[in-house]
Structure formats: C-alpha cells, structure tokens
VOPAGU-2260 file (C-alpha; in pm, 1 decimal, decimal comma):
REM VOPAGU-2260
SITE   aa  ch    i         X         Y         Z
SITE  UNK   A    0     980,5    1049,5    2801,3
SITE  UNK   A    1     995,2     736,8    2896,5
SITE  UNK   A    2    1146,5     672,1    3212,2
SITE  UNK   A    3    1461,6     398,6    3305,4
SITE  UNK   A    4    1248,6     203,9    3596,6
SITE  UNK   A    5     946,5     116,1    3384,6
SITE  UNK   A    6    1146,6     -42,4    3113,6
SITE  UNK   A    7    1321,3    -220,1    3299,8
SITE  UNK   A    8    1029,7    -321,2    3530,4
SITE  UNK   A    9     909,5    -434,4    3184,1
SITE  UNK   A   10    1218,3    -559,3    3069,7
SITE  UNK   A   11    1243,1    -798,0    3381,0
SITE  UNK   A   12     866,8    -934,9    3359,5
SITE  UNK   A   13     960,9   -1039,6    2970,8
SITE  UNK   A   14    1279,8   -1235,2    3145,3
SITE  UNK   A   15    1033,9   -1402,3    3389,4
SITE  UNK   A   16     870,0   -1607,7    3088,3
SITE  UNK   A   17    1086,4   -1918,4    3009,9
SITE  UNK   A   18    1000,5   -1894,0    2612,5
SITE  UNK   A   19    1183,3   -1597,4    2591,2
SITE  UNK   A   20    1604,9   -1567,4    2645,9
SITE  UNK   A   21    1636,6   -1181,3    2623,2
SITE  UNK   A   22    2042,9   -1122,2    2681,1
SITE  UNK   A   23    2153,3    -713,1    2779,7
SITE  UNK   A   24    2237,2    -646,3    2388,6
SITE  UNK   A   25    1827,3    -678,0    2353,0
SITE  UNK   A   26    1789,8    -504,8    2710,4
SITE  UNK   A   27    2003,6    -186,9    2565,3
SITE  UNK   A   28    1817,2    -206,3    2225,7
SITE  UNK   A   29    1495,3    -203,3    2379,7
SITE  UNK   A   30    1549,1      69,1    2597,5
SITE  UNK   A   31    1714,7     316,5    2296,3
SITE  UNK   A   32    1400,5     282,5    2123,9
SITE  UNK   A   33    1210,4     365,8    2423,7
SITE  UNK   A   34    1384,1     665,0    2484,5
SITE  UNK   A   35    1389,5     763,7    2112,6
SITE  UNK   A   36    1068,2     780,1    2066,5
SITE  UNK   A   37     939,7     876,5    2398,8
SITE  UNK   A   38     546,1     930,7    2395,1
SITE  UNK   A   39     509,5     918,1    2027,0
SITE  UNK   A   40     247,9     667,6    1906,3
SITE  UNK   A   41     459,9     364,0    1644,1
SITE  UNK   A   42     185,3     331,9    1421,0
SITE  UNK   A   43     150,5     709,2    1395,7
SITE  UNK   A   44     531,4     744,9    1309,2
SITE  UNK   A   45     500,4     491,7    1039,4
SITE  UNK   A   46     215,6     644,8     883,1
SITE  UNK   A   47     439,2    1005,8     879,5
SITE  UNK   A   48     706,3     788,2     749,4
SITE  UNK   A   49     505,8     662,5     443,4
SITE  UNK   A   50     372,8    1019,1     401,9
SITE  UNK   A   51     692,7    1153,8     343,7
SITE  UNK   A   52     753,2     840,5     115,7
SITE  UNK   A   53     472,7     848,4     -81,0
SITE  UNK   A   54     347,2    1254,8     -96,3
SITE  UNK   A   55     -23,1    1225,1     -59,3
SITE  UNK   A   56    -289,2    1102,1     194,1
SITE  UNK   A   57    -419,4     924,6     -65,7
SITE  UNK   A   58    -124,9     684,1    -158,3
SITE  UNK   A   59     -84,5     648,5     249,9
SITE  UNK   A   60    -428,7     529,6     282,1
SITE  UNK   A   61    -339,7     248,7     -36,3
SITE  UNK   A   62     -33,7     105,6     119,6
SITE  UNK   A   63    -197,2     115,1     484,1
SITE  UNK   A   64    -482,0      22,4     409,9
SITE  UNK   A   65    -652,3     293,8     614,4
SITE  UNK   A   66    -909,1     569,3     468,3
SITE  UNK   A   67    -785,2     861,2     371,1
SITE  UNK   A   68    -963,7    1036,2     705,1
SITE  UNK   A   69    -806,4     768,0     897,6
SITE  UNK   A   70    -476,4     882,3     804,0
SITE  UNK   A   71    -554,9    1262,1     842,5
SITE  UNK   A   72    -655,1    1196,5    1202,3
SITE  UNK   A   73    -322,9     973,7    1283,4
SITE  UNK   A   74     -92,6    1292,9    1135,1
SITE  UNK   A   75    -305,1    1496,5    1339,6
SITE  UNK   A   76    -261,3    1277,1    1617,9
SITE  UNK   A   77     119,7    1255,9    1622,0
SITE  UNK   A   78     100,3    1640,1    1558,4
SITE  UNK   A   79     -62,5    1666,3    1922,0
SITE  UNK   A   80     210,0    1404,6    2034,9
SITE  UNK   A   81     503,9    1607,3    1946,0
SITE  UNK   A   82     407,1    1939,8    2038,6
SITE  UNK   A   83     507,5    2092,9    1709,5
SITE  UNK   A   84     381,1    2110,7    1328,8
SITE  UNK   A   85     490,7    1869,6    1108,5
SITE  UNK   A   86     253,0    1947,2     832,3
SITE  UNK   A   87     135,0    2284,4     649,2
SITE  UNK   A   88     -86,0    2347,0     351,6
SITE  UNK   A   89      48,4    2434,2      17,5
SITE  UNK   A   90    -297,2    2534,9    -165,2
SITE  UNK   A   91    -380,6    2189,5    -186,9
SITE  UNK   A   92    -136,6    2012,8    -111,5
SITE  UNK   A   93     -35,4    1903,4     222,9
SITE  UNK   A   94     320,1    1897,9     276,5
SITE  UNK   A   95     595,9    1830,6     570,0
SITE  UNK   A   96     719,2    2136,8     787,6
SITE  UNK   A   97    1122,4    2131,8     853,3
SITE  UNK   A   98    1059,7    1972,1    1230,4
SITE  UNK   A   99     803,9    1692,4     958,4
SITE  UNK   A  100    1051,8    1575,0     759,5
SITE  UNK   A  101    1315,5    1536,7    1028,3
SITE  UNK   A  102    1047,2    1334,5    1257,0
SITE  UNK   A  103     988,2    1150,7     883,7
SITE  UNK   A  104    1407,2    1069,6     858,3
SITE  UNK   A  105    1417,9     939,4    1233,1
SITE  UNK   A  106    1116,5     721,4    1228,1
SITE  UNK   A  107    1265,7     445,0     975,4
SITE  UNK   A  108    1578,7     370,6    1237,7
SITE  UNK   A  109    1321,2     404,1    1488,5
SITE  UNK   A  110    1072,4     129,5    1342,6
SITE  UNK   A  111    1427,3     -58,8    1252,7
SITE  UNK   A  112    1511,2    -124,0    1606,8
SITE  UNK   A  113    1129,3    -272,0    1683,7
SITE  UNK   A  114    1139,7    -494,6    1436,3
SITE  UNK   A  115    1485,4    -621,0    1560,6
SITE  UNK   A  116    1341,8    -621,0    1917,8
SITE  UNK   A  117    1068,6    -797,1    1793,5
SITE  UNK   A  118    1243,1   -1069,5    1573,6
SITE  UNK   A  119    1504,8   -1150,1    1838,2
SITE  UNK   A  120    1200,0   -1194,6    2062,1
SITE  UNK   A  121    1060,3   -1433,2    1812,0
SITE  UNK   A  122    1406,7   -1594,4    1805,0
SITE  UNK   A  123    1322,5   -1794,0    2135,6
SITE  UNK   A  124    1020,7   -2003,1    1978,3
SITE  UNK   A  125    1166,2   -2314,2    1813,7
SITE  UNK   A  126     884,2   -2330,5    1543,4
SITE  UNK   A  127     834,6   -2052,3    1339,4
SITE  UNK   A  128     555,0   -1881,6    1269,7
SITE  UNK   A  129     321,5   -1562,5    1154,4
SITE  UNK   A  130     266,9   -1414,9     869,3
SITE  UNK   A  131     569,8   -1325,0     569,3
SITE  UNK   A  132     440,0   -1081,6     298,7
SITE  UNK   A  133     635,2   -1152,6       0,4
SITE  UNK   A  134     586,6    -960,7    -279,1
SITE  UNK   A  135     712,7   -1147,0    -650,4
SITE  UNK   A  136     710,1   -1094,3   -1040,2
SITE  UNK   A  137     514,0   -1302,8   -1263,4
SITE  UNK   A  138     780,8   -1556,9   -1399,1
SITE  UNK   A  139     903,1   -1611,4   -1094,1
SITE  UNK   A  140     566,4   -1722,9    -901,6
SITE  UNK   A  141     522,3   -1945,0   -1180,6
SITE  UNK   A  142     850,1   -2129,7   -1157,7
SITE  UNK   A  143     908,2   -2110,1    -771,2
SITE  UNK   A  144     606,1   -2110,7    -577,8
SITE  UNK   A  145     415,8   -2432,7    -650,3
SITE  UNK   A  146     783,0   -2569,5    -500,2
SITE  UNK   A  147     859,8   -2330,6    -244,6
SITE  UNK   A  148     478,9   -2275,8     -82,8
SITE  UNK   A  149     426,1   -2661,6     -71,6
SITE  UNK   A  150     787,4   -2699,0     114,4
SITE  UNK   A  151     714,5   -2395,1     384,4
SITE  UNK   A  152     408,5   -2573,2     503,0
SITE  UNK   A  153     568,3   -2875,2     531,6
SITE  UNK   A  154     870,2   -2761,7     741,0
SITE  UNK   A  155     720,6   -2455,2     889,2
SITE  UNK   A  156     341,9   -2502,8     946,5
SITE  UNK   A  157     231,7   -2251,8    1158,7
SITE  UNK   A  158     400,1   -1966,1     865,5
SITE  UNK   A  159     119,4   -1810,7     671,1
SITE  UNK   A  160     272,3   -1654,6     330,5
SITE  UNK   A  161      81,7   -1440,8     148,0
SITE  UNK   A  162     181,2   -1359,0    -189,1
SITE  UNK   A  163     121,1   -1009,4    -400,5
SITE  UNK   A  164     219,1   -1015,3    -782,8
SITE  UNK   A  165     425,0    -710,8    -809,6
SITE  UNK   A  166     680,0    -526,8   -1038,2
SITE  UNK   A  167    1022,9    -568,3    -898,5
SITE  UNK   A  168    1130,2    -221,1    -855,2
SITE  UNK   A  169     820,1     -86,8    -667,6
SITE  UNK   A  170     849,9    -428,0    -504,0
SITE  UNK   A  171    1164,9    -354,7    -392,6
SITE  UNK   A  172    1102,0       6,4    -238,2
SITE  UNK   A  173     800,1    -152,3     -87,3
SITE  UNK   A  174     984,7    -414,3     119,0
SITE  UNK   A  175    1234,5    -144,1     186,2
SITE  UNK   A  176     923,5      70,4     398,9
SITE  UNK   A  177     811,4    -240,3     567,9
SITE  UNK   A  178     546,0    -310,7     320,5
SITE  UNK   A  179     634,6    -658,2     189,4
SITE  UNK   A  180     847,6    -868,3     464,1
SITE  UNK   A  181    1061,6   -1012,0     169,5
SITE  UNK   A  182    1067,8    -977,1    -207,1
SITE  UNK   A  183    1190,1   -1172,8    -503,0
SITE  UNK   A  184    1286,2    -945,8    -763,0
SITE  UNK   A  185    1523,7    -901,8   -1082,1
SITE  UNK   A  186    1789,3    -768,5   -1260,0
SITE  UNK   A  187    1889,6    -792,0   -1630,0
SITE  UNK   A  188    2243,8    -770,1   -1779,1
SITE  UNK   A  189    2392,2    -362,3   -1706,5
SITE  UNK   A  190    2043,8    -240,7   -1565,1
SITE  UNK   A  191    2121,2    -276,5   -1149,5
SITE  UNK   A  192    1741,4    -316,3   -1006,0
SITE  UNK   A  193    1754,4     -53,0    -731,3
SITE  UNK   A  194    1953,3     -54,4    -455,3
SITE  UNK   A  195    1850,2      22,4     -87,0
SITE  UNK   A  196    2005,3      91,4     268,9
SITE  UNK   A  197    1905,7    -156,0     512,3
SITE  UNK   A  198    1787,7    -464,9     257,1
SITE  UNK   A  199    1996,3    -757,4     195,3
SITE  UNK   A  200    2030,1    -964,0    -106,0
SITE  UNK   A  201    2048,0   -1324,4    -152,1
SITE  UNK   A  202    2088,7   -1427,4    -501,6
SITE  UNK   A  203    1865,5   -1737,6    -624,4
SITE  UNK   A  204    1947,3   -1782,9    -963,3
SITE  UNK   A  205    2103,9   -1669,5   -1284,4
SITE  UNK   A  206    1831,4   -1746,6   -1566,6
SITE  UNK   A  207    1974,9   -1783,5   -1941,9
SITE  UNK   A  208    1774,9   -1560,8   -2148,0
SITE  UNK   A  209    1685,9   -1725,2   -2527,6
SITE  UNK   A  210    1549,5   -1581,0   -2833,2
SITE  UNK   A  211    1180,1   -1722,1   -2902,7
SITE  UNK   A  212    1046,0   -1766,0   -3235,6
SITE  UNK   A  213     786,8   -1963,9   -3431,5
SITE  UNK   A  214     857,8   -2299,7   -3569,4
SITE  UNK   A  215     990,5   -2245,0   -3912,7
SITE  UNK   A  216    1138,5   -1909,9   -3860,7
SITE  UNK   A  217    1512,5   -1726,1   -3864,6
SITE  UNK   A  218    1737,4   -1862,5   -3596,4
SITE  UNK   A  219    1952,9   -1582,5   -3554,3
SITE  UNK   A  220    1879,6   -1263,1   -3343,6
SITE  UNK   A  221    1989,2   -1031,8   -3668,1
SITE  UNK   A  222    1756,2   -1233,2   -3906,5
SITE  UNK   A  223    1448,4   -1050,0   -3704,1
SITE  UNK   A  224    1509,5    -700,2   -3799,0
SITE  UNK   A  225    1188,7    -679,4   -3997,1
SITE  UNK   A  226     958,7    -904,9   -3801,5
SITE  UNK   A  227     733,5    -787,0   -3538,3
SITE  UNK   A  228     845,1    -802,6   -3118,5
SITE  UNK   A  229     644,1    -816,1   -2831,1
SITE  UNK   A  230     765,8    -695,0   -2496,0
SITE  UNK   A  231     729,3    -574,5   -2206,8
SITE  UNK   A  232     610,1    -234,4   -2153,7
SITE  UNK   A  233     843,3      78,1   -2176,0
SITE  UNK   A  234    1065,8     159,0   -1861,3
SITE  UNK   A  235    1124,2    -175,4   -1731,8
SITE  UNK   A  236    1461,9    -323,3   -1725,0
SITE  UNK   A  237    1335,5    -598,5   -1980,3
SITE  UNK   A  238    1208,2    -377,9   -2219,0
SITE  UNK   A  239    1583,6    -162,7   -2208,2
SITE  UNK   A  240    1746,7    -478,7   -2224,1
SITE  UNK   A  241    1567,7    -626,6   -2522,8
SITE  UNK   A  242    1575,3    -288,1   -2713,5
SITE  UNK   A  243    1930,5    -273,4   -2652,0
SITE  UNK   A  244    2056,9    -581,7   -2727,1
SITE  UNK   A  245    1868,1    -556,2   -3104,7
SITE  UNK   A  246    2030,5    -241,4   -3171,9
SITE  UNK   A  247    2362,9    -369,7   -3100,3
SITE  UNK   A  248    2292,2    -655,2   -3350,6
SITE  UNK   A  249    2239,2    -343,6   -3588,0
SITE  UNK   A  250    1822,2    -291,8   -3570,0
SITE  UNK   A  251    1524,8     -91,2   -3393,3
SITE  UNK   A  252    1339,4    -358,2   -3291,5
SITE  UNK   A  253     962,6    -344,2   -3417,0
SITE  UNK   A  254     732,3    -352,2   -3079,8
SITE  UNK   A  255     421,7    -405,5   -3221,8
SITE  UNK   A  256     291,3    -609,6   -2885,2
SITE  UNK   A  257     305,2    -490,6   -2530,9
SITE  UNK   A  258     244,0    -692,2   -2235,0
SITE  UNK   A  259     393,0    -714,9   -1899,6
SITE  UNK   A  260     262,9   -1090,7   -1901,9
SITE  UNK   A  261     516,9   -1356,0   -2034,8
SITE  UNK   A  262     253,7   -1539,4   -2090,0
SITE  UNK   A  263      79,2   -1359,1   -2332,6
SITE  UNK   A  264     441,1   -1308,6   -2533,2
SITE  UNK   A  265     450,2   -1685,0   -2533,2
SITE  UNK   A  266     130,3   -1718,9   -2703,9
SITE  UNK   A  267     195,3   -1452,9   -2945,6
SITE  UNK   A  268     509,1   -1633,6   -3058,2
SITE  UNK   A  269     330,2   -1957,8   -3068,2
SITE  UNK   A  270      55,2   -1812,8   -3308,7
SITE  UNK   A  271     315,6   -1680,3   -3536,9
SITE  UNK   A  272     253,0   -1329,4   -3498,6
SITE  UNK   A  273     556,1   -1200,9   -3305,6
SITE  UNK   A  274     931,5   -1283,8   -3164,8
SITE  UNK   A  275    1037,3   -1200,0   -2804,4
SITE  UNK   A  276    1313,4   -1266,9   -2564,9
SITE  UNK   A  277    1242,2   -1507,8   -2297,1
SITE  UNK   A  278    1397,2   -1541,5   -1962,3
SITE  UNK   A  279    1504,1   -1930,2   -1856,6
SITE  UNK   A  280    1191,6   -1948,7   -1589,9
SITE  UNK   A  281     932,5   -1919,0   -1860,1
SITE  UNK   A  282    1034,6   -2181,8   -2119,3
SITE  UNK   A  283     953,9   -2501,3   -1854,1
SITE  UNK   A  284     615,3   -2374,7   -1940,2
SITE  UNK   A  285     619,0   -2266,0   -2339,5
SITE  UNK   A  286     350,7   -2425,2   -2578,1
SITE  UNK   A  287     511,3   -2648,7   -2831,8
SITE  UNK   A  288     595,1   -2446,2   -3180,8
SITE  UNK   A  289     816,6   -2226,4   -3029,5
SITE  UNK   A  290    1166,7   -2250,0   -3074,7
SITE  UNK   A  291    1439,2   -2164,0   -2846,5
SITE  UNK   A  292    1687,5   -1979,4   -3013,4
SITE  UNK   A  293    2041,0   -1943,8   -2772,9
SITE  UNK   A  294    2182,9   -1635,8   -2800,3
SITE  UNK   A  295    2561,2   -1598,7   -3010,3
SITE  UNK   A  296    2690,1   -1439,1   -2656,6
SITE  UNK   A  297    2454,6   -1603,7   -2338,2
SITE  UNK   A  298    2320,6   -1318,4   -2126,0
SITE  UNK   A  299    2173,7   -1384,1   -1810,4
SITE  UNK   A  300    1903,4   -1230,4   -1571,7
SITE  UNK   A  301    1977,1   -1265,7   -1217,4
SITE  UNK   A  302    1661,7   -1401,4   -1000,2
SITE  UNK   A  303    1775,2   -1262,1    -625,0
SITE  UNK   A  304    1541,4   -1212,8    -276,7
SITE  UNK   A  305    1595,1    -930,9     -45,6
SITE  UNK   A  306    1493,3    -848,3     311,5
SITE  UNK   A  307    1495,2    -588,3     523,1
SITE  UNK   A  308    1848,6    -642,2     776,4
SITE  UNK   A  309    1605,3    -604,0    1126,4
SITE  UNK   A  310    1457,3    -914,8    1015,4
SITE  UNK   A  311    1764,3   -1117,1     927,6
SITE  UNK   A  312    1658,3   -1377,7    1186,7
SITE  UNK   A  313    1312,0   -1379,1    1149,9
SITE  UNK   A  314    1285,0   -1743,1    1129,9
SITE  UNK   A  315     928,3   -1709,1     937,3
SITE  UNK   A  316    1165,6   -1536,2     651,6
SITE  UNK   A  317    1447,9   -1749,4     672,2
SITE  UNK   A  318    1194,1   -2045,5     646,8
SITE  UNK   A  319    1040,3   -1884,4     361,5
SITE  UNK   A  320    1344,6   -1816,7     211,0
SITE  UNK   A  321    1510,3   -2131,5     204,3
SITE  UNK   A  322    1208,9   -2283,4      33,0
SITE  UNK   A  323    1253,9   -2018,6    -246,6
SITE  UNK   A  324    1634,4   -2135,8    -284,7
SITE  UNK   A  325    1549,1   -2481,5    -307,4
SITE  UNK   A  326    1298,0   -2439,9    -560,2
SITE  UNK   A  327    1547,5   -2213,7    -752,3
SITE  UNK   A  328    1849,5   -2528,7    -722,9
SITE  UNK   A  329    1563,3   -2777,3    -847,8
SITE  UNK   A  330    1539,9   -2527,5   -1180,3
SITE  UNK   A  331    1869,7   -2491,7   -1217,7
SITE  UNK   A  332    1909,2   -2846,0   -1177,6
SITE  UNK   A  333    1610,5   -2907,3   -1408,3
C-alpha cells in the first residue's frame, strides 16, 4: 500500500513547478487512486480490464497492440501483484476467477480517476497539446474533417489527431474502454446507438435523409417496390432503418447491393442499377444523375460526438471538438 507521506512528498514537489496549479480537490483525488490501487501495476490493470471486455488474449493483444505473449506475461504479472488468481483454465479457454472479475469491475473507476488527475494536470498549460484518437464513420470524415483537421492545427498546433475509420457502435464501446479519446458516431430515427456510463454526448448535427434515384426514375418512395436497393450491410442501424421505413410504405425492399461504403451506393444509383437512401452528409458529394428525392414525412439522422467524462477538460478534446462543431454549423449552413 501506498503510504500518506510519499504522496504527499510527491504531491508537494508537483506544487513546486509554476506550470502546474494543483488545488486539494486534485490532492484528495490523487491520493484515492493511490491508495486504491496500492502496488498494482496501471498498465497491467488495463490490460485485465480489456480482458474481461473483450474474452480472449487474442482480441487484447488487437486493441493493445501488444503480442499475444505480451499480454499473457502482464496477466501473469498482475497475478503476482495481487497475491491471488484472477485467471483459471477452462479447456482452452482462459477465463476470470471470482477475485478476476471483481479486480476487472474496479479497474475502469480506477483508470477514471488517472485520467482526471492527468487532464486537470494538463489543465495548467495554456496551449494544448498531445495526441486525440478519434475514431469516425465514413460520411462523416468526408463532410467534417477536411474542415475540422485544417481548423485544429490552426488554433491548436501542438494537437496531433489521428483518425481511425470505424463503425459507430464498436466505435462507441471503444472510446468507452479508453481506446479512442473521442468518437463521432450516429443514430437513425427509433434505433438509439448505444448508450454508455461515463461518456458524454454532444450533438453536431441532425442530417435530412433523401431518397436517391437515377435521373428519369419514380419520385416517390412507394413507386420503388420492384426496383433493386443497395444498402448497408445487415445489423446496422441504417440497414433497420431503410428496411423499415419501405415496409411501412407497404414493400420488402429488394437488397440486391451491399456495401457499408456510401460511396459505392452513390455510384450504383448514378449507373442506374439501384436506389438507396442517403443521409444529408453524402449528397455535397453525389455525381450528377442522381436525383434527390425528399421524403413525404422528413426523417433525420442525428450526427453527435462523445467522450469519456475524465476527459471533459482535456483541452486537446475540447480543441478537437469544437473544430468538429464548426465544420458541422458550416454544413448545416451550407
């Protein structure tokens, strides 16, 4: 454990440093974590944490980007550490023992308190900087990012963003176990993207979805029952959406195409061999000979960011951020 007078010995030599302004709320913070998780190794904890996420060694070693023998020896590590076995063999299959899983639970409040340590600490530098992991969908790194990116070097220089392509809802759990640092993800009309403790939404726009169609074709959604659809691929909100809205017109839709890339459903339209519906960020960029068809009653996606809550004042997010909402108002505006 670890004890009162070296914290705040360490605690006091932090104060010393004029960059910094650590108040007693940071003090206390800083010395629950300490005491929480005693002589246990961070990194170790988080890679138990994503173990218990994610089920294999395997999948650890992915999102970590550790081997899987790296991770092994870090479970085996924190094993030593706490005195006590956290894992046991199944045949196979490696799995978490009772005194695991509750180690597991503890960790993410654990990890939640260093990064709020560790942003507040950050707080103190007037420019911002480090690295932001964002993690976005297609459409939406089309129609933000050649705004947004240009506008956080500009105000925030010394903030490197790097940017994954990534399906909202894994996106989403991803941010939520420290993965991504912030996320732009999506939700259509009664299909709620998932929703997680600890992440906070900020909504960035509300994009008008329209019927495409070739030049020359039926302008009514009901007028497509027999022609063929592309979209995107089963078990995405999209895809539910889409299906659902053509059999309330009175149809089952004829998916002949499936592509997660908009792109690719754009194209299809244009060469006459399919219909789709198209979200609002996508049709800046359509090909001429497709015609936007507004839909009888207008249904909209919402476009919305989220962040984890410890990071709330990490000024490298919130500079990243605001970019991505004034890129979103110059759409809108558009």
């Amino acid at each position: 454990m670890v004890r009162a007078g070296v914290v705040v010995g360490d605690m006091a030599s932090v104060c010393d440093l004029s960059t910094f302004h650590v108040h007693f709320s940071l003090f206390l913070i800083t010395v629950q974590v300490c005491l929480t998780v005693g002589m246990l190794d961070l990194h170790r904890l988080r890679t138990l944490r994503e173990f218990a996420l994610r089920g294999t060694v395997t999948e650890v070693a992915d999102v970590l980007g550790y081997s899987p023998s790296a991770v092994s020896q870090q479970l085996a590590a924190l094993e030593r550490e706490a005195g006590v076995p956290l894992l046991r063999r199944s045949g196979r299959r490696l799995l978490l023992t009772p005194a695991g899983q509750e180690l597991a639970d503890a960790a993410g409040p654990v990890l939640g308190l260093v990064e709020e340590v560790q942003t507040r600490l950050r707080a103190g530098d007037d420019s911002p900087g480090g690295t932001v992991r964002l993690a976005v969908f297609q459409s939406a790194a089309l129609a933000l990012l050649p705004t947004a990116l240009p506008m956080v070097a500009r105000t925030a220089p010394r903030v490197r963003v790097e940017v994954t392509q990534s399906e909202p809802a894994q996106a989403l759990e991803d941010t939520w176990s420290r993965d991504f640092d912030l996320v732009v993800a999506e939700e259509y009309p009664h299909h709620s993207a998932p929703h997680y403790d600890g992440l906070t939404r900020v909504t960035l726009i509300r994009d008008r979805i329209a019927l495409a169609t070739p030049s020359g074709s039926p302008t009514s959604l009901a007028e497509h029952r027999d022609s063929a659809w592309v979209m995107e691929p089963r078990g995405t909100a999209s895809r539910h959406f889409a299906e659902q809205l053509c059999r309330v017109a009175g149809f089952e839709p004829d998916v002949r195409y499936e592509t997660a890339d908009l792109q690719a459903h754009l194209a299809l339209v244009r060469a006459g061999l399919a219909v789709a519906l198209i979200p609002g960020l996508m049709w800046p960029s359509a090909p001429d000979g497709i015609v936007r068809v507004e839909l009888d009653d207008a249904m909209h996606r919402t476009v919305f960011a989220a962040f984890r809550d410890a990071s709330a004042t990490d000024a490298s997010i919130r500079a990243t951020l605001t970019a991505l909402t004034s890129a979103a108002q110059q759409v809108a505006a558009a």
